[in-house]
C-alpha positions as CSV (number, residue, x, y, z in Angstrom):
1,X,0.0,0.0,0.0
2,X,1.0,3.4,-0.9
3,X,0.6,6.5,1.6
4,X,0.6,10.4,0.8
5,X,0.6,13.3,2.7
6,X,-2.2,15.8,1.7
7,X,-1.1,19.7,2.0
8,X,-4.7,20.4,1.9
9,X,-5.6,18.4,4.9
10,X,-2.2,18.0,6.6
11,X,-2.8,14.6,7.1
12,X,-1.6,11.3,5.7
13,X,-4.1,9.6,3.1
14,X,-4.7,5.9,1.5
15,X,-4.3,5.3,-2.3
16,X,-8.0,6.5,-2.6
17,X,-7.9,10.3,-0.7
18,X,-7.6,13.7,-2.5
19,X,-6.3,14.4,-5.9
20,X,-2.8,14.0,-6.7
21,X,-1.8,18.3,-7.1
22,X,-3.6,18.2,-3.4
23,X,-0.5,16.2,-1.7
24,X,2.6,14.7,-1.5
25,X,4.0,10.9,-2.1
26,X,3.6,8.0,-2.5
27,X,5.8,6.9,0.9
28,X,6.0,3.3,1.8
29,X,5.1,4.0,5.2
30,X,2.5,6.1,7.2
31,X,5.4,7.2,9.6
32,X,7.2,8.5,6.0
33,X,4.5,10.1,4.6
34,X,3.8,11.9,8.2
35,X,7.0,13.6,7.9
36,X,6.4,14.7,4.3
37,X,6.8,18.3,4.9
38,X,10.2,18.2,7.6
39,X,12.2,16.2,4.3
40,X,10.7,18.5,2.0
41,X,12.2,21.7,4.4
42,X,15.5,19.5,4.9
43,X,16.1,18.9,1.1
44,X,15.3,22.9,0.2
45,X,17.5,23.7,3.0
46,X,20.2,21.1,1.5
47,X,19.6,22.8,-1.4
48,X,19.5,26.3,-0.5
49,X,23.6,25.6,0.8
50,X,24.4,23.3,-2.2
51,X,28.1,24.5,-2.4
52,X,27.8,23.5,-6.1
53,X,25.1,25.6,-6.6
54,X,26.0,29.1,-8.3
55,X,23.9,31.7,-8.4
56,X,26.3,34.7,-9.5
57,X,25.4,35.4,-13.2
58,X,28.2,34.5,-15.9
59,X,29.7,38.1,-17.4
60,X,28.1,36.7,-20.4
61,X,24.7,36.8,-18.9
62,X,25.3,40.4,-18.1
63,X,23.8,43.1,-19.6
């Protein structure tokens, strides 16, 4: 069985609950998809200080 977390609800939801642009999954666990929204702030945040990440315009870009 898969399990979502609905951002309309915050709650987590069967197969059969709101429409799929209404939430987040599919987790293989309740306990997963109960923490939906804490992995979605770790990986932006993961993101956000990505050392590889550059957001400084190339001098080409410039103009």
């Amino acid at each position: 069985m898969a399990y979502f977390f609905c951002l309309k609800h915050h709650a987590v939801e069967g197969e059969h609950g709101c429409r799929a642009k209404d939430r987040l999954g599919p987790y293989e666990t309740e306990v997963a998809a109960s923490r939906a929204l804490e992995k979605v702030a770790e990986r932006n945040d993961s993101w956000d200080n990505d050392p590889d990440w550059n957001d400084v315009p190339l001098a080409s870009d410039e103009a």
